[in-house]
C-alpha positions as CSV (number, residue, x, y, z in Angstrom):
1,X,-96.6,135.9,59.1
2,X,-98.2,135.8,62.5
3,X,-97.4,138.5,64.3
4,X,-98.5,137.3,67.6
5,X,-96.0,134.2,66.7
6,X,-93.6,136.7,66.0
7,X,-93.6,139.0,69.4
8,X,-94.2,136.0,71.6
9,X,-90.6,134.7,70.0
10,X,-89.1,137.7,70.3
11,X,-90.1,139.2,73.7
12,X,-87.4,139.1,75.9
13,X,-84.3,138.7,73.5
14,X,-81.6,140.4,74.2
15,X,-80.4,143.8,72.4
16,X,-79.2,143.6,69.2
17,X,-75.3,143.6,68.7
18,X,-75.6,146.5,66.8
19,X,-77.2,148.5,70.0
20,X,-74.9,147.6,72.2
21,X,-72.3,148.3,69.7
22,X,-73.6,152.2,69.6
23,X,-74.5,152.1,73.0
24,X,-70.3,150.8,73.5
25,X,-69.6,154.6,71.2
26,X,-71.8,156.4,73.4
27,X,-69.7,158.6,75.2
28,X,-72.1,160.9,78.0
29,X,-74.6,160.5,80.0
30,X,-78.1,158.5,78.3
31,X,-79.8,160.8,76.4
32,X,-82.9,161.1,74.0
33,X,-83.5,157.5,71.8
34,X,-85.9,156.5,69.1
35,X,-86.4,152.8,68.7
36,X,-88.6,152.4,64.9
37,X,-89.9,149.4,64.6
38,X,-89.8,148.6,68.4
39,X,-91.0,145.1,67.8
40,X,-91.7,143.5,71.2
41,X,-88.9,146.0,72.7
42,X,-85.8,144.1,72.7
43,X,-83.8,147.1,72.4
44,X,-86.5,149.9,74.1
45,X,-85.7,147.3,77.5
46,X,-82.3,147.5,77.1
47,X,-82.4,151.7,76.6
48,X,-84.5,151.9,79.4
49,X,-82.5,149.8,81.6
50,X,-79.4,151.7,80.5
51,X,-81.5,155.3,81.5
52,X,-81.9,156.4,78.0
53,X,-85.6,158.4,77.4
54,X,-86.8,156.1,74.8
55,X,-89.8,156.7,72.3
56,X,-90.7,153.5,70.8
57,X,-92.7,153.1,67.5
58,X,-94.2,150.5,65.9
59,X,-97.4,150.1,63.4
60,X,-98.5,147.0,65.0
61,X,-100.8,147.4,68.3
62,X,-99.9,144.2,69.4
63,X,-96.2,145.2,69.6
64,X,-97.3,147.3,72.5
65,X,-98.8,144.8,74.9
66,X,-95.9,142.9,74.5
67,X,-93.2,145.6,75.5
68,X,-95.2,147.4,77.9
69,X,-95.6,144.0,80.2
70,X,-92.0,143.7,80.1
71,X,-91.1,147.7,81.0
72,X,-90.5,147.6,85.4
73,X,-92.8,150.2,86.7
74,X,-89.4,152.7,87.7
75,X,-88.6,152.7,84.1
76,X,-92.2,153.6,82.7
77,X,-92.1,157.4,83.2
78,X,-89.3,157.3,80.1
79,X,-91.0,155.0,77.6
80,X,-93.1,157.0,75.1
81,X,-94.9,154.9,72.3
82,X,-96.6,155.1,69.0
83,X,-98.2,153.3,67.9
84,X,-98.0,154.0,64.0
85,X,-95.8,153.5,60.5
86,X,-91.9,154.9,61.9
87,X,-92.2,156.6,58.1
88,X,-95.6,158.7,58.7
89,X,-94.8,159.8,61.8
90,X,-92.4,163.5,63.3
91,X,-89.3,161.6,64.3
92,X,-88.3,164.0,67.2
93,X,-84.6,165.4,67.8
94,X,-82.4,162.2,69.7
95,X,-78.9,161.3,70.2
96,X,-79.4,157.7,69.4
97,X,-81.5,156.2,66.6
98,X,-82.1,152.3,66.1
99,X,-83.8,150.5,63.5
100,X,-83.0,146.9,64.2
101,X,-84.5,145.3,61.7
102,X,-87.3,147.5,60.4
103,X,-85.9,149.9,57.4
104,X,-86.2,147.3,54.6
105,X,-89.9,147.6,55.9
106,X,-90.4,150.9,54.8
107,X,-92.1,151.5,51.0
108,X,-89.2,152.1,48.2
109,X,-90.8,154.9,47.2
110,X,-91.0,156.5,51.2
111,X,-87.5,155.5,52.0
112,X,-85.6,158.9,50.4
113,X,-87.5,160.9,52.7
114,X,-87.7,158.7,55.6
115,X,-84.1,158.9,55.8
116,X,-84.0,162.5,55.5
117,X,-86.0,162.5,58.5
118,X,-83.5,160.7,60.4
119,X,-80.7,162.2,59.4
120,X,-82.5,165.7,60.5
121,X,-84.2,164.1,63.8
122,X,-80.1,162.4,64.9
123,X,-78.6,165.3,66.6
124,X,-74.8,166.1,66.3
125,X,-72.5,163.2,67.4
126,X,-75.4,161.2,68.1
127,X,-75.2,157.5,66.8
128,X,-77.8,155.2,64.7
129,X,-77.9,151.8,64.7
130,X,-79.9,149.3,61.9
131,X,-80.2,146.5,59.4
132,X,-80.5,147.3,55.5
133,X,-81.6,144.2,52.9
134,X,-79.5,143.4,49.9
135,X,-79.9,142.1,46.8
136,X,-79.5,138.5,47.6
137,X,-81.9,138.4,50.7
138,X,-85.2,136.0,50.7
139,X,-87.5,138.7,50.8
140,X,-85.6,140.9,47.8
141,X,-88.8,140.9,45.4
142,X,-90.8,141.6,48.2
143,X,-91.5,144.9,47.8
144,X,-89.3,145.9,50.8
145,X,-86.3,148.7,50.5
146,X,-83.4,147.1,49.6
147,X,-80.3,148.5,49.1
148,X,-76.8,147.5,47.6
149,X,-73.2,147.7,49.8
150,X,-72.5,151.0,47.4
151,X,-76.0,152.0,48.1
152,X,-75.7,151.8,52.2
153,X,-72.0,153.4,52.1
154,X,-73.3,155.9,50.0
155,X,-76.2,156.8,52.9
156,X,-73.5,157.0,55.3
157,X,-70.9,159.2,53.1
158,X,-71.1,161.9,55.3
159,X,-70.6,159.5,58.7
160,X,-68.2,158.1,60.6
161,X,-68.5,154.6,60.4
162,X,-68.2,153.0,63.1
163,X,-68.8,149.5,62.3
164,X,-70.0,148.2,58.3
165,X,-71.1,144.2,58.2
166,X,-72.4,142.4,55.7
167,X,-73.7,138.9,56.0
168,X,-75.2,136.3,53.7
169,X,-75.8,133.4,55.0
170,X,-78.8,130.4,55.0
171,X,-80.3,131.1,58.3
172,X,-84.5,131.4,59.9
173,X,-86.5,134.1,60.7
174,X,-87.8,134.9,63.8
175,X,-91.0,132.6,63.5
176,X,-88.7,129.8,62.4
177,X,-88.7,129.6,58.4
178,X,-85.7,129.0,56.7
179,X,-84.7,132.0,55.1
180,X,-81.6,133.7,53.5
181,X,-80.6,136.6,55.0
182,X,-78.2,139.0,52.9
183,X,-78.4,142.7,55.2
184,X,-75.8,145.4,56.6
185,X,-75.7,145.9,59.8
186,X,-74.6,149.4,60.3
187,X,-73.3,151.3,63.0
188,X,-72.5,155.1,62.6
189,X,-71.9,158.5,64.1
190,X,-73.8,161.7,62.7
């Protein structure tokens, strides 16, 4: 994939529904967020438009130039970015965690103790927000995580759920390419 393609495609969507669904069960003032696997900041934009303190984090440089020539200047003293794999680096303590998209990206064999590390780093009450791969998805054999409906509820057996979808469906990627999609979109409080 080119990832250039991929950010120039994808800068300046809007939020994922699955944000602004935890950002709808958000009761209190904005707060602490991590954004892993920022992308082109679809999601860090709408944080920081919303006040949240957002530390975006990404593996891919390029992901950087994109978001930070979209951030207004008033919002740039609460964007903090990394630029590095969301799995090999501290994820600090925040009341809101999103992962739109990028889990399934993260080795099988890393993904135990990467969520570990987010449960730990999502405070009390705090919400997450992501996208895990099923079974039936394009990209399955891969080598991405992927993770079964009883796999994902399991994840989230100490949650409250706020919102469970599956979809599986023929649909394109962001570069174009047809593609079937089989994912959970989860929301959930800690």
């Amino acid at each position: 994939m080119n990832p250039r393609r991929f950010y120039e495609n994808t800068q300046g969507a809007p939020a994922m529904p699955t944000l602004l669904l935890a950002l709808q069960h958000w009761h209190g003032a904005p707060a602490a967020a991590l954004d892993l696997g920022c992308g082109a900041g679809r999601d860090t934009l709408e944080l920081l438009r919303r006040g949240w303190q957002v530390t975006a984090i990404d593996a891919e440089p390029l992901a950087f130039e994109y978001l930070n020539s979209l951030v207004p200047r008033d919002h740039q003293a609460r964007l903090q970015t990394r630029c590095m794999a969301f799995q090999s680096t501290e994820l600090t303590p925040a009341e809101l965690i999103n992962a739109s998209f990028s889990l399934p990206f993260c080795p099988p064999g890393e993904f135990p103790a990467l969520w570990q590390r987010i449960e730990q780093a999502l405070k009390p009450c705090g919400v997450f927000a992501g996208h895990f791969f099923g079974e039936r998805d394009s990209w399955a054999e891969d080598g991405l995580s992927i993770h079964t409906r009883s796999e994902v509820e399991r994840l989230f057996q100490d949650w409250q759920i706020i919102d469970l979808q599956e979809i599986d469906r023929q649909g394109q990627t962001a570069v174009g390419k047809g593609k079937h999609w089989h994912l959970f979109a989860v929301v959930a409080r800690r």
